[in-house]
N, C-alpha and C positions, 0 to 999 in steps of 0.2 A: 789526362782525364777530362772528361766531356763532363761541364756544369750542369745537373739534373733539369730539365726544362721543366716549366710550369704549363699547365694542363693548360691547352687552345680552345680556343672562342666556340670551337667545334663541341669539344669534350663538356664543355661551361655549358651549353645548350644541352646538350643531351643530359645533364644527370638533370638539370634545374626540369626539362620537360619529364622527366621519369618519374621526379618527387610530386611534379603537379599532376601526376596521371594517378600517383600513389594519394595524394590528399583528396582528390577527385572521387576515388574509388572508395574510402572509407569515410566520405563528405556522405555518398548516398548510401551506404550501406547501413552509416548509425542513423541516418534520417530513416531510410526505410524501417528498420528496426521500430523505431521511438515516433513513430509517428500518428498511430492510434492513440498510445499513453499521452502523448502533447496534447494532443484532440481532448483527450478526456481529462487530462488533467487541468486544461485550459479553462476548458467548460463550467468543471467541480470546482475552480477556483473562484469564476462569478458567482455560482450559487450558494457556495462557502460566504464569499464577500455580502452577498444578499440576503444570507440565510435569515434572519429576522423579517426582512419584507416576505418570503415565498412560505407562504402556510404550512403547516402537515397536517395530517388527520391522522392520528395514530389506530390502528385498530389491533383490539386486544381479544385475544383467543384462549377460553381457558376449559382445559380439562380436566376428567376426574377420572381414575380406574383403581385399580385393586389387586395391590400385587400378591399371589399365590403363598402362600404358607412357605414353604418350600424355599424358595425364593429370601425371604423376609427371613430367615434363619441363615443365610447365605452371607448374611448383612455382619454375624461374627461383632468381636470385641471394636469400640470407637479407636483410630488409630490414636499412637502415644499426641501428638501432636495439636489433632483435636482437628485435623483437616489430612484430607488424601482420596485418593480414588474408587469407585464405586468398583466393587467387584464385576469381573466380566460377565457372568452368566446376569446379575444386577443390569449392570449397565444395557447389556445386548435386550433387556427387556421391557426397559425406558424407551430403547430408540425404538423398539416398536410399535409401542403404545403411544409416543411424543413423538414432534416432529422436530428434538434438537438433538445435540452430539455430547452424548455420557459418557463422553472419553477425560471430561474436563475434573479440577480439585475441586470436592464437595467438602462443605463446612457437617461436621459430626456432632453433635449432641446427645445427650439420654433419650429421652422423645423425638425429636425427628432430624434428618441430613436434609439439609439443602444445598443444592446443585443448581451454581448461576451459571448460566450456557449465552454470555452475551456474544452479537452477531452483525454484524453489516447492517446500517437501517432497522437496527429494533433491538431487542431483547429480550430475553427466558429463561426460568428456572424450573424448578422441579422440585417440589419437598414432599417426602416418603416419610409416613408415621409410624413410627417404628413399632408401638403398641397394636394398633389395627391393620397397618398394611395401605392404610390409604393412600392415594398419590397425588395431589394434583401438581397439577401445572398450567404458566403461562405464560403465552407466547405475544410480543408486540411487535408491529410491524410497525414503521412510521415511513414506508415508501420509501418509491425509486431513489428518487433525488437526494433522501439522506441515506440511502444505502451507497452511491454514487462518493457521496461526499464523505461518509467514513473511509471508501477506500483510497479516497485521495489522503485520507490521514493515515491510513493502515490500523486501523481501532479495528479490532474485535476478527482482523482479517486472517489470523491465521501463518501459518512458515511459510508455505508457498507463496501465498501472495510479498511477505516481507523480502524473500528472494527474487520476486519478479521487478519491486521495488528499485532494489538493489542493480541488479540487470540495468533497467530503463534508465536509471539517473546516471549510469558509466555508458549506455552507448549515445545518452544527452549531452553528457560530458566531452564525447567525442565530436559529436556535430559540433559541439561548441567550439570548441579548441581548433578542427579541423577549418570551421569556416571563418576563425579569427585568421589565419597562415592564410587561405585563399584572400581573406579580405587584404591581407597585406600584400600579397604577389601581387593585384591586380589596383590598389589605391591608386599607382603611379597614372589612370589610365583615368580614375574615378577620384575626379579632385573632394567630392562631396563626401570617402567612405569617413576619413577618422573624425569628419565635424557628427557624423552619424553617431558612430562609434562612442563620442567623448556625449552628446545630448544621451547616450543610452545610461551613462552613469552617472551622468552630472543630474539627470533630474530628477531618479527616484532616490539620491542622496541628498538632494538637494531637500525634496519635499518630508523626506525624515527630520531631517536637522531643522527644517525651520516647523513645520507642522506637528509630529510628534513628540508630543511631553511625556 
């Protein structure tokens, strides 16, 4: 019987070049993916960091209308709980009249439901008097930059956005992991990578442990 030979210098090259075509290939695919989100997240991070130095001007929006008879008998017994959802034909009336989303849990009362509808860069409600019908509402905007910078926290943003989230940080996770495996195939070549590499962790660990109390 013939001793099973071990795979040749040939074979050693070919898979080592196939895995580096394969790390290559999912190196720029999760970059391409995550490369807006990095951009904006990068960004939201300084203004986050800054956010006491960069002003807002909040501006606030309030209105008033009058919900239909009709309508305001629709409104039925307070749920057992003392909180829950605005009836559909209710809600689909709100959103026409207001510019938020009455899909959300309203606080019930004897006298009136209020409906907090908070949002990317602002906030609004809605309270409906359950005696007269009256509605108002108000809406606050406090601008770009903190509308920018809740989504970089995910506040007020909604499933979709929580799933897109979710997405961006696993194909980050990939760029990351993929180009720690490139960093290593190629160190042998780049005597500077792992001094790189170890200042990447040594110094915002560094700066925790001695600066942060």
């Amino acid at each position: 019987m013939h001793a099973p030979t071990s795979p040749g210098p040939a074979t050693k090259k070919s898979r080592r070049a196939f895995w580096l075509k394969q790390l290559h290939m999912w190196h720029w695919m999760s970059s391409a993916i995550s490369l807006i989100g990095l951009l904006l997240f990068a960004i939201t991070g300084f203004t986050l960091n800054h956010a006491a130095d960069i002003e807002a001007s909040p501006v606030v929006a309030e209105t008033v209308a009058h919900m239909p008879p009709a309508l305001l008998a629709r409104l039925g017994s307070d749920p057992a709980s003392g909180k829950g959802a605005l009836p559909r034909p209710v809600a689909a009336w709100v959103e026409d009249h207001f510019p938020i989303k009455a899909s959300g849990e309203a606080e019930w009362s004897a006298d009136e439901i209020y409906l907090p509808a908070p949002r990317p860069g602002g906030d609004a409600w809605v309270a409906i008097d359950r005696a007269t019908g009256a509605v108002t509402s108000e809406v606050t905007d406090r601008g770009w930059i903190s509308y920018l910078n809740d989504l970089h926290k995910g506040r007020n943003s909604g499933t979709a956005w929580s799933w897109f989230i979710d997405i961006f940080a696993f194909a980050c996770l990939v760029f990351a992991l993929t180009g720690l495996v490139l960093l290593q195939l190629h160190a042998a070549k780049r005597r500077s990578t792992w001094p790189l590499v170890g200042a990447g962790l040594i110094l915002p660990a560094a700066i925790a442990i001695i600066f942060i109390h």
